[in-house]
mmCIF file of the N, C-alpha and C atoms, coordinates in Angstrom:
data_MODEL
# 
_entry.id   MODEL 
# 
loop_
_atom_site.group_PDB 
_atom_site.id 
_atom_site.type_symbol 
_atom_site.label_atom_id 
_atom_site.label_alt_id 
_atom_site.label_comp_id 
_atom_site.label_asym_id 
_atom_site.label_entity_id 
_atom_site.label_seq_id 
_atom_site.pdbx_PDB_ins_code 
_atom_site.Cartn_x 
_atom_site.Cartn_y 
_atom_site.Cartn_z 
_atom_site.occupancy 
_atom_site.B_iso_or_equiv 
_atom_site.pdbx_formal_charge 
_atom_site.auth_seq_id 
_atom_site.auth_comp_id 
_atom_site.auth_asym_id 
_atom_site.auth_atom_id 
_atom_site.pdbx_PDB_model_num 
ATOM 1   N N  . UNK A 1 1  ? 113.241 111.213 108.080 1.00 0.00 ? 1  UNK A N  1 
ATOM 2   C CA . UNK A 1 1  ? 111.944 111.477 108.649 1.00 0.00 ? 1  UNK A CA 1 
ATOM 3   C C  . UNK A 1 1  ? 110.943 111.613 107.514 1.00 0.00 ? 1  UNK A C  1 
ATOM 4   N N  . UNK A 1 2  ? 109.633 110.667 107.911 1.00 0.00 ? 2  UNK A N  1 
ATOM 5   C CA . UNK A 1 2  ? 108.630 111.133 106.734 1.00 0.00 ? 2  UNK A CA 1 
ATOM 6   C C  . UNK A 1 2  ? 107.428 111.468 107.455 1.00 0.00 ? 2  UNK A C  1 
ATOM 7   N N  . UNK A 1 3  ? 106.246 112.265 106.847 1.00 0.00 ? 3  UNK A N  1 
ATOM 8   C CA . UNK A 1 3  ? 105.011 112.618 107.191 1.00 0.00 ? 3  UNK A CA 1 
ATOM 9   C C  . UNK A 1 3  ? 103.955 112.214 106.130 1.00 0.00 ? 3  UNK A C  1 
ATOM 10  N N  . UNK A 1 4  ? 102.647 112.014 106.736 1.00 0.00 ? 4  UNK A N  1 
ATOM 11  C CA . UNK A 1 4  ? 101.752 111.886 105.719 1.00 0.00 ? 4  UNK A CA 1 
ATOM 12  C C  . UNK A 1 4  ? 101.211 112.868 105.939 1.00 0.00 ? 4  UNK A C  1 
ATOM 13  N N  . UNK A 1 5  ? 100.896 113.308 104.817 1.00 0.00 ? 5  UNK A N  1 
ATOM 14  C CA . UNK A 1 5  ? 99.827  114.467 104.714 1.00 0.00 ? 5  UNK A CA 1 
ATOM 15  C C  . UNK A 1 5  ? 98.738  114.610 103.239 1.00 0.00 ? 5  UNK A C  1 
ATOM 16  N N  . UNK A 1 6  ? 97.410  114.884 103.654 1.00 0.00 ? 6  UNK A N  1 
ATOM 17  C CA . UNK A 1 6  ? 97.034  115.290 102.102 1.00 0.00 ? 6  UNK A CA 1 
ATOM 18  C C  . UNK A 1 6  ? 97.014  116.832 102.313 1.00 0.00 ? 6  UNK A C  1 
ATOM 19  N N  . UNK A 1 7  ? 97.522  117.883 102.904 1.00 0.00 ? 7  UNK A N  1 
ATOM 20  C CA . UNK A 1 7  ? 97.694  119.136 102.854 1.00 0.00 ? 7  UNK A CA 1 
ATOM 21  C C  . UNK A 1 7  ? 98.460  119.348 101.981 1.00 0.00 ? 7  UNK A C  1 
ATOM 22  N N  . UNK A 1 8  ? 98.403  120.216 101.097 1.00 0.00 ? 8  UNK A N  1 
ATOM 23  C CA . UNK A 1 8  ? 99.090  121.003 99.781  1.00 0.00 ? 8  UNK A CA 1 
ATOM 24  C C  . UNK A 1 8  ? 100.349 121.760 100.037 1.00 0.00 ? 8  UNK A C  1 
ATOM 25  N N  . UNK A 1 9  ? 99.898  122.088 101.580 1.00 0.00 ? 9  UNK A N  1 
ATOM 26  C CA . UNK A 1 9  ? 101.053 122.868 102.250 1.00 0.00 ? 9  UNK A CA 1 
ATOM 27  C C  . UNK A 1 9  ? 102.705 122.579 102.107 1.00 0.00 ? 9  UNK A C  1 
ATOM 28  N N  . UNK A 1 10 ? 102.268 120.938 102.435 1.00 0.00 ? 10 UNK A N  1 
ATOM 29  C CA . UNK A 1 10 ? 103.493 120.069 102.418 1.00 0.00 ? 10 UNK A CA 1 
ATOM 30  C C  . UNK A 1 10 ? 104.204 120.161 100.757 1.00 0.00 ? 10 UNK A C  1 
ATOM 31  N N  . UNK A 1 11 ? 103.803 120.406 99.464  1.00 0.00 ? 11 UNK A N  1 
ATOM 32  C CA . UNK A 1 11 ? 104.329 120.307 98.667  1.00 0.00 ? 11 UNK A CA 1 
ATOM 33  C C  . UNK A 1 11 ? 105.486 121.458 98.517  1.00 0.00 ? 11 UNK A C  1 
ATOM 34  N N  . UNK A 1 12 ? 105.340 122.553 98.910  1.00 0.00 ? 12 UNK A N  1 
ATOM 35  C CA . UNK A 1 12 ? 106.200 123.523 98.906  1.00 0.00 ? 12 UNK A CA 1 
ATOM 36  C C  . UNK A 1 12 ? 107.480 122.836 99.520  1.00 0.00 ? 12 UNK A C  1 
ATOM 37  N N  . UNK A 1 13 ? 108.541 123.124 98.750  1.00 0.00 ? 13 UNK A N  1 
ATOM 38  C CA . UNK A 1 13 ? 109.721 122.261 99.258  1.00 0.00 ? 13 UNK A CA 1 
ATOM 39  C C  . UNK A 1 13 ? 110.429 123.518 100.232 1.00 0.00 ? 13 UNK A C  1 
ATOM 40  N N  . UNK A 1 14 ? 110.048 124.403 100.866 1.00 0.00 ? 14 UNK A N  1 
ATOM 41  C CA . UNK A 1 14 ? 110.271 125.275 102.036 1.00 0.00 ? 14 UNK A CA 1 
ATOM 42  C C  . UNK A 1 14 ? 109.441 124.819 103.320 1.00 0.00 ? 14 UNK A C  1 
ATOM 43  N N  . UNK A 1 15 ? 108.509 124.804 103.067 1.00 0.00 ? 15 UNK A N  1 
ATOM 44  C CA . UNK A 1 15 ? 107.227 124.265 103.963 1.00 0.00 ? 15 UNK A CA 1 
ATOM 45  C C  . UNK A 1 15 ? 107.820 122.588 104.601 1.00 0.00 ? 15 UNK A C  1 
ATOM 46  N N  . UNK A 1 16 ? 108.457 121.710 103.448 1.00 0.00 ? 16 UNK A N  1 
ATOM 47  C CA . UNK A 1 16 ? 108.681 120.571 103.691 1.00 0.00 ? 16 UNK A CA 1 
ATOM 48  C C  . UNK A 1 16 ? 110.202 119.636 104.063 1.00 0.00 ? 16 UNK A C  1 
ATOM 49  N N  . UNK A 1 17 ? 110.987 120.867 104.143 1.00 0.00 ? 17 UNK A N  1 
ATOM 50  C CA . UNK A 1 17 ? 112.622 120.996 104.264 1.00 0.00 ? 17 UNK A CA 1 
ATOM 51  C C  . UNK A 1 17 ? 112.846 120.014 105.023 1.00 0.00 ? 17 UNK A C  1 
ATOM 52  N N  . UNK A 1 18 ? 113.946 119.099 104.512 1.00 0.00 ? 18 UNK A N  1 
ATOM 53  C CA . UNK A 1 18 ? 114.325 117.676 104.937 1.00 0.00 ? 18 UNK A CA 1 
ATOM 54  C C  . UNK A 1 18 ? 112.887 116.727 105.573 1.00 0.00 ? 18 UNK A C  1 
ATOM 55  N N  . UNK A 1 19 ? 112.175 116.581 105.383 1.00 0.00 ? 19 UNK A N  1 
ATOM 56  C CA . UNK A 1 19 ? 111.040 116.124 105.846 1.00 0.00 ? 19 UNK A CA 1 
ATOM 57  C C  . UNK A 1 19 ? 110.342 115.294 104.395 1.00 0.00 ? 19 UNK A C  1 
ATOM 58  N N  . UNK A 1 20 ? 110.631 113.944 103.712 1.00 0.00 ? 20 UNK A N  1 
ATOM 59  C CA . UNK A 1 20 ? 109.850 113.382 103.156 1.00 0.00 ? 20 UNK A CA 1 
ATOM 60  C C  . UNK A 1 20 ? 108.034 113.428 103.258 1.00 0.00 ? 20 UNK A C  1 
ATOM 61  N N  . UNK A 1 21 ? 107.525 113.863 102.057 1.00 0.00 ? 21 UNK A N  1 
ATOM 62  C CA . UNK A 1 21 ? 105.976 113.933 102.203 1.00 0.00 ? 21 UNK A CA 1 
ATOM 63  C C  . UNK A 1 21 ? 105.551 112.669 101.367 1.00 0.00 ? 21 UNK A C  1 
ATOM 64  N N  . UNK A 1 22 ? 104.955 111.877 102.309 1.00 0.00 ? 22 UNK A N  1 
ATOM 65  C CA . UNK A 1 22 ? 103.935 110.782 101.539 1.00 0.00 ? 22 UNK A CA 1 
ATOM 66  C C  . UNK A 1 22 ? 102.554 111.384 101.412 1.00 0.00 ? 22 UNK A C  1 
ATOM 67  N N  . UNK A 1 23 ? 102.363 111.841 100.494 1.00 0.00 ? 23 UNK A N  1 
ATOM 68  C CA . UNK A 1 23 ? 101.068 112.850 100.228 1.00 0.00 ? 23 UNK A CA 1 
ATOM 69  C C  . UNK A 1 23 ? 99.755  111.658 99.645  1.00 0.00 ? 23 UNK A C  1 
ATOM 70  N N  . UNK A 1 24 ? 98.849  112.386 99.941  1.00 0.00 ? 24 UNK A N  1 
ATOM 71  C CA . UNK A 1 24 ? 97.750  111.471 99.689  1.00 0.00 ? 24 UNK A CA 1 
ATOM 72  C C  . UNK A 1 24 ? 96.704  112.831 99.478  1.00 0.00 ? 24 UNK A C  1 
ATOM 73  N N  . UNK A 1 25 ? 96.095  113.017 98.115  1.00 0.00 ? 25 UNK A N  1 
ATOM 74  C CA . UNK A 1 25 ? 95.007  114.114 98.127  1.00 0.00 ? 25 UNK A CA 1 
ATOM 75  C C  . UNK A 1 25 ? 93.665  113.682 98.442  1.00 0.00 ? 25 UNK A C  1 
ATOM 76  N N  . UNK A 1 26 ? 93.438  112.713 98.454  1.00 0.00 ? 26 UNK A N  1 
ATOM 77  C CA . UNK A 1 26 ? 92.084  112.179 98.845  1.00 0.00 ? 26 UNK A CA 1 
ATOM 78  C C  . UNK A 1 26 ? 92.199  112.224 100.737 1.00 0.00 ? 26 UNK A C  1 
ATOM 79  N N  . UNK A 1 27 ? 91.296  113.225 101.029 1.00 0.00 ? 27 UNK A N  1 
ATOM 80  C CA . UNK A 1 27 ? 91.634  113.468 102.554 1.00 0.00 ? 27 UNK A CA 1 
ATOM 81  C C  . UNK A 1 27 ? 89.912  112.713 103.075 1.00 0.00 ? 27 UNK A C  1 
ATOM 82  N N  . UNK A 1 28 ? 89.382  111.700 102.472 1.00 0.00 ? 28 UNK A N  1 
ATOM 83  C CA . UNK A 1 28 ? 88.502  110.751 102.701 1.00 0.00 ? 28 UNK A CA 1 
ATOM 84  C C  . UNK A 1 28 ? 89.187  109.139 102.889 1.00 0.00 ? 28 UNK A C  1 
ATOM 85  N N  . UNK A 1 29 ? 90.520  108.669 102.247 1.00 0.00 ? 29 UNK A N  1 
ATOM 86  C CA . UNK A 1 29 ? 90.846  107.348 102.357 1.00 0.00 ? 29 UNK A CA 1 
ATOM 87  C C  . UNK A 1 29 ? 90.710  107.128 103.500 1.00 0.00 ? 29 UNK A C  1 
ATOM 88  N N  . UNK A 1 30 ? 90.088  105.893 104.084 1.00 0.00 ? 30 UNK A N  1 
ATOM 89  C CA . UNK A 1 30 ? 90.255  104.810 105.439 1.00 0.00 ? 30 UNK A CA 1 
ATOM 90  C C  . UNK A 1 30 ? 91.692  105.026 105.988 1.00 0.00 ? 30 UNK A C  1 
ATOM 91  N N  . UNK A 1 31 ? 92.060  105.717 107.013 1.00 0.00 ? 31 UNK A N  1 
ATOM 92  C CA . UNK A 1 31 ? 93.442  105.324 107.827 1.00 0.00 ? 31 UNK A CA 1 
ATOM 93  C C  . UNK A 1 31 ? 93.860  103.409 107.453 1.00 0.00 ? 31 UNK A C  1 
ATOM 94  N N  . UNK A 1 32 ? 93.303  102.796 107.344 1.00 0.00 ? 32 UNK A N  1 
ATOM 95  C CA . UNK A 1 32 ? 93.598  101.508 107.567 1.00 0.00 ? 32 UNK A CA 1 
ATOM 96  C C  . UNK A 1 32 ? 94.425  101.035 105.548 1.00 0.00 ? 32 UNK A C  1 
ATOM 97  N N  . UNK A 1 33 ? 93.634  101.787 104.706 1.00 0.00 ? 33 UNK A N  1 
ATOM 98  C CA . UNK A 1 33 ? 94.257  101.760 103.514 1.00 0.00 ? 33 UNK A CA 1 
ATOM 99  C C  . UNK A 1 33 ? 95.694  102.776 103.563 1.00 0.00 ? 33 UNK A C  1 
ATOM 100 N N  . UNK A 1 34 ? 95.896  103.921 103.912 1.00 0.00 ? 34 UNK A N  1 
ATOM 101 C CA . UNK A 1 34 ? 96.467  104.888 103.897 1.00 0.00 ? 34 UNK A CA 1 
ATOM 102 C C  . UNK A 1 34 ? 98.311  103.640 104.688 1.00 0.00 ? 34 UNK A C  1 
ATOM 103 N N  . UNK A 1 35 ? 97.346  103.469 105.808 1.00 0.00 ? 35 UNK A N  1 
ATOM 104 C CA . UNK A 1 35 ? 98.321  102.449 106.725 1.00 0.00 ? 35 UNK A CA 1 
ATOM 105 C C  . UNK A 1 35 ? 98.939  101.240 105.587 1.00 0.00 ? 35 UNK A C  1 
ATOM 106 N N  . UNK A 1 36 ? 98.125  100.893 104.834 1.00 0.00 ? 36 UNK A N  1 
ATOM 107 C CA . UNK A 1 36 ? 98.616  99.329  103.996 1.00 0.00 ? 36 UNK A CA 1 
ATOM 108 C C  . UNK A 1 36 ? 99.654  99.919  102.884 1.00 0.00 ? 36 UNK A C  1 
ATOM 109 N N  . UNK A 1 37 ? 99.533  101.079 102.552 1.00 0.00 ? 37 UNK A N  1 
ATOM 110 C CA . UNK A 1 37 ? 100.362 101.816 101.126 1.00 0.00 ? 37 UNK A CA 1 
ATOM 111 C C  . UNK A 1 37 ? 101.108 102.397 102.234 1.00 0.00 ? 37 UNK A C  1 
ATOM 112 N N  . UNK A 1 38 ? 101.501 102.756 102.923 1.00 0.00 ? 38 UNK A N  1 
ATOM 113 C CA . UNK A 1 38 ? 102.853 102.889 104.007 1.00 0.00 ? 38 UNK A CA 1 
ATOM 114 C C  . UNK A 1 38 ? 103.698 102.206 104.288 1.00 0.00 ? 38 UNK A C  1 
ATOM 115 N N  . UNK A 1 39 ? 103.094 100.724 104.234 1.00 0.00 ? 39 UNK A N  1 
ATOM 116 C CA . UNK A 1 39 ? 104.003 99.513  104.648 1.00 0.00 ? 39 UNK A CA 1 
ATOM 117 C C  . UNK A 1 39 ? 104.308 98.878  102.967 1.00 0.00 ? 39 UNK A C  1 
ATOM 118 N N  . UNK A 1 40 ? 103.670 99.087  102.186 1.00 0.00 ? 40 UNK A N  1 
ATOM 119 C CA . UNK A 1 40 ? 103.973 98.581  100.923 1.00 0.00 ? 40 UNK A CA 1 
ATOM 120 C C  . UNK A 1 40 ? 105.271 99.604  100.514 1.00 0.00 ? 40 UNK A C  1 
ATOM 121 N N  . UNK A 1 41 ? 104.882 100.971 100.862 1.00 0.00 ? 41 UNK A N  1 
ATOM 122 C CA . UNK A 1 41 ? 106.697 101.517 100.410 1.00 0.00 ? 41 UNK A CA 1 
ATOM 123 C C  . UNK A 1 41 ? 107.427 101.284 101.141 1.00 0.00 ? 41 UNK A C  1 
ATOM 124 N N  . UNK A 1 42 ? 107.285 101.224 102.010 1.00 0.00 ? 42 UNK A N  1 
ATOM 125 C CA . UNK A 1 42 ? 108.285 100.629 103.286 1.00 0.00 ? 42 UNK A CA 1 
ATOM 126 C C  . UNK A 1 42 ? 109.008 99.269  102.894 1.00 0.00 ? 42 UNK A C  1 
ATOM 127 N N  . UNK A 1 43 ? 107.516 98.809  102.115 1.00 0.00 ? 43 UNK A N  1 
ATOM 128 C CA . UNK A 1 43 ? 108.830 96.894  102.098 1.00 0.00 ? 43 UNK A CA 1 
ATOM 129 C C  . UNK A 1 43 ? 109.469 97.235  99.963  1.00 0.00 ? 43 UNK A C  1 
ATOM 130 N N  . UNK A 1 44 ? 108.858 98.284  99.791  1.00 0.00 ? 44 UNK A N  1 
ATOM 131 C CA . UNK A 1 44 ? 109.565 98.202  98.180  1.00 0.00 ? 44 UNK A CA 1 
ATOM 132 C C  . UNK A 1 44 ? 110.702 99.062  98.215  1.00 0.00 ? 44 UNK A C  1 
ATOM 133 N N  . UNK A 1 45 ? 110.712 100.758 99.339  1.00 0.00 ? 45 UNK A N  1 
ATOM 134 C CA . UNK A 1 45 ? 111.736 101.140 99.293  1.00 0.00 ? 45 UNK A CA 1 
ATOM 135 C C  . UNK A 1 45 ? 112.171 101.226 101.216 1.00 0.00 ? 45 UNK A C  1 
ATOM 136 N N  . UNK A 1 46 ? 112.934 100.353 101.351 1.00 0.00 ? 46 UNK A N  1 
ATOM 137 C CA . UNK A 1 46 ? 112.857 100.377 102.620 1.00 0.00 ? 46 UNK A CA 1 
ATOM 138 C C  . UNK A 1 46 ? 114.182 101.595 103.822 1.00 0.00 ? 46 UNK A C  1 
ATOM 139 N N  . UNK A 1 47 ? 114.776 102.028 103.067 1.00 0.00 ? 47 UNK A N  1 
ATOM 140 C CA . UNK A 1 47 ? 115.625 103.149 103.122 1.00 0.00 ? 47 UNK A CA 1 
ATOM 141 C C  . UNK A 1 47 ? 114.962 104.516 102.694 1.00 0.00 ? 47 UNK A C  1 
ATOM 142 N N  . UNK A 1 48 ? 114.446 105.404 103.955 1.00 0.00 ? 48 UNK A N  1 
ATOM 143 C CA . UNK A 1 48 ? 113.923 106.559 103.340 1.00 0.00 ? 48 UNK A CA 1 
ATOM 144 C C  . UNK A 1 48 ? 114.584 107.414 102.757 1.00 0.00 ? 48 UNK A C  1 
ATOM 145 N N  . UNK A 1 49 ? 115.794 107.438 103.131 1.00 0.00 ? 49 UNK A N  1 
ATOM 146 C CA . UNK A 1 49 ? 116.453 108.588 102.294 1.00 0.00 ? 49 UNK A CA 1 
ATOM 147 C C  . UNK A 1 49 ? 116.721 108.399 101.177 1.00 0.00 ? 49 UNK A C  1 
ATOM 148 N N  . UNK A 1 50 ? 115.916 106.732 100.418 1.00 0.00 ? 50 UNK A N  1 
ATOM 149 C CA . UNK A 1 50 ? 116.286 106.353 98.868  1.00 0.00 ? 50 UNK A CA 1 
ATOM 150 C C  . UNK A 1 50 ? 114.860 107.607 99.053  1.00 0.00 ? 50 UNK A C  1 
ATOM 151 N N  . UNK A 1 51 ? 113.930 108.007 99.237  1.00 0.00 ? 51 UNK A N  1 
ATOM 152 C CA . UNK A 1 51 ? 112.496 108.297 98.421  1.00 0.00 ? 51 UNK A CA 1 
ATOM 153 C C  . UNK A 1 51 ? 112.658 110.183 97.674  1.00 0.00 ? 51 UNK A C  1 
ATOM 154 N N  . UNK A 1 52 ? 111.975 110.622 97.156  1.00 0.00 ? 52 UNK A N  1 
ATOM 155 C CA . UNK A 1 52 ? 112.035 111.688 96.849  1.00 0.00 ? 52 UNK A CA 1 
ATOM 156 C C  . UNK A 1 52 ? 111.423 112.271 97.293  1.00 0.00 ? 52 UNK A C  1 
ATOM 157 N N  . UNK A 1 53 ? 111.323 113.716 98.034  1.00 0.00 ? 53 UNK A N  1 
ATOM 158 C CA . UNK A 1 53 ? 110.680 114.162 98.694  1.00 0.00 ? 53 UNK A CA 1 
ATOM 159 C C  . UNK A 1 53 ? 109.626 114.597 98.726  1.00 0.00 ? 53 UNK A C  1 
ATOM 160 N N  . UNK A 1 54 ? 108.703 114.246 97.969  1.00 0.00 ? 54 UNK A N  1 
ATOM 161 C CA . UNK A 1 54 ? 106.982 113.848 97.732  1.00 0.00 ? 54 UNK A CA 1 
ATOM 162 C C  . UNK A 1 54 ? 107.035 112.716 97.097  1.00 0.00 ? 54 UNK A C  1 
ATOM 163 N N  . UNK A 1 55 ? 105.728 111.312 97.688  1.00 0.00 ? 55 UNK A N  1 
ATOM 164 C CA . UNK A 1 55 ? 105.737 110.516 97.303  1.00 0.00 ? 55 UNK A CA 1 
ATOM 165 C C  . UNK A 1 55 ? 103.910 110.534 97.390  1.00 0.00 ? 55 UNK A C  1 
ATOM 166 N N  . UNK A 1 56 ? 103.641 110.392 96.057  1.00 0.00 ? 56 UNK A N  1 
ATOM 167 C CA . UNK A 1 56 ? 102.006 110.334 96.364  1.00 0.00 ? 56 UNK A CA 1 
ATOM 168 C C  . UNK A 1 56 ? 101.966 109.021 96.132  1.00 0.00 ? 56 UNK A C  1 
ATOM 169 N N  . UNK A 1 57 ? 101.066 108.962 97.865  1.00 0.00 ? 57 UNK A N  1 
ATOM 170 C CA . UNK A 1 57 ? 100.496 107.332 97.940  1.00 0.00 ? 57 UNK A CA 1 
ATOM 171 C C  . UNK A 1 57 ? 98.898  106.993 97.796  1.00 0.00 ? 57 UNK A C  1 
ATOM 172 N N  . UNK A 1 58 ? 98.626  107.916 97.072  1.00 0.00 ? 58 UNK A N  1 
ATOM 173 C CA . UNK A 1 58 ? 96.997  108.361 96.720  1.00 0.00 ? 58 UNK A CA 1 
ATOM 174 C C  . UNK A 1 58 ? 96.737  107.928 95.567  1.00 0.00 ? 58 UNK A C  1 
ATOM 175 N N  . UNK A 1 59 ? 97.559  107.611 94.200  1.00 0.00 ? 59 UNK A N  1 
ATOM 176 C CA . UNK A 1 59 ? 97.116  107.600 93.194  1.00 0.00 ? 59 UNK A CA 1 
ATOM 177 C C  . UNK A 1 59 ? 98.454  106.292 92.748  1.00 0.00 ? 59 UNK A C  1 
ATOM 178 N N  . UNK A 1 60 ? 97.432  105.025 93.318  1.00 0.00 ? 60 UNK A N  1 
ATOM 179 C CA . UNK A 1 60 ? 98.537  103.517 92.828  1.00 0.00 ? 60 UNK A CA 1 
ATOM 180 C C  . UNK A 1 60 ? 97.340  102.956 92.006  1.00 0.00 ? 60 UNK A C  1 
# 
């Protein structure tokens, strides 16, 4: 299971327990960019349980 979030909350690895965070701190990006860097990790790592459990997709 993954979530996007740019909440800080999510970095606490209690707060985020078994739950992959694709974090994004810019809480202004276009949903429609946010959406295109979702599918780009999706087709580079396409097994979530390869990812580490914060993945910032904010700063490519």
């Amino acid at each position: 299971m993954a979530a996007v979030s740019h909440d800080l909350d999510f970095l606490d690895p209690e707060t985020a327990a078994g739950v992959t965070v694709l974090y994004d701190g810019d809480d202004t990006m276009d949903t429609g960019d946010i959406a295109e860097r979702v599918e780009t990790l999706a087709e580079w790592v396409p097994d979530a349980d390869a990812l580490p459990p914060v993945v910032n997709i904010g700063e490519w």
